[in-house]
N, C-alpha and C positions, 0 to 999 in steps of 0.2 A: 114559371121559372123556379127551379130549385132553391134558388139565395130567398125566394119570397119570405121563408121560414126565418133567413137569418135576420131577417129587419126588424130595426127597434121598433115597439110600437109607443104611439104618442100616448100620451097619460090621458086617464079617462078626462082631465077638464080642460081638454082642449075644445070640445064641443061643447062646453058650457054657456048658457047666457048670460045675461046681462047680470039678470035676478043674482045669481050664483057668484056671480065675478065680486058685485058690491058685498054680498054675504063675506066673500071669502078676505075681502079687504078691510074691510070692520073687526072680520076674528083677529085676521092678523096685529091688526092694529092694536087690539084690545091683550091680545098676549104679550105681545112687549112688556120686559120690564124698565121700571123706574131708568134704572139705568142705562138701557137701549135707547127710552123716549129723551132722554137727556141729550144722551151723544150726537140724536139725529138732529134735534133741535143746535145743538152745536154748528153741526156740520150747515144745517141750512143758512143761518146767523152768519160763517165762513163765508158760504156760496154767494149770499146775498151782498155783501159785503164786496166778494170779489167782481161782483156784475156792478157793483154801484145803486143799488134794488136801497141801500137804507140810506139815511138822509146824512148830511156832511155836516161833521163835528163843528159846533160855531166856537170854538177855540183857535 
């Protein structure tokens, strides 16, 4: 087919494995900054809060 040319192609780490996947979640993880790790810890704190995941204020 003609269009074959026009199709995105997928990024080379979609065939990645396992090995590669935790690599790439460790870097990620490790490049954040201070204030990135902050916010996300924020937002989980939120989340958990919103599911009832942390324990109820004895006040």
């Amino acid at each position: 087919m003609p269009d074959d040319e026009a199709l995105e192609t997928l990024p080379d780490d979609w065939g990645a494995g396992w090995e590669a996947h935790r690599v790439h979640q460790l870097t990620f993880a490790l490049r954040a900054t201070p204030a990135e790790r902050l916010a996300w810890l924020e937002e989980m704190i939120v989340l958990a809060y919103q599911v009832g995941a942390l324990p109820k204020s004895r006040d």
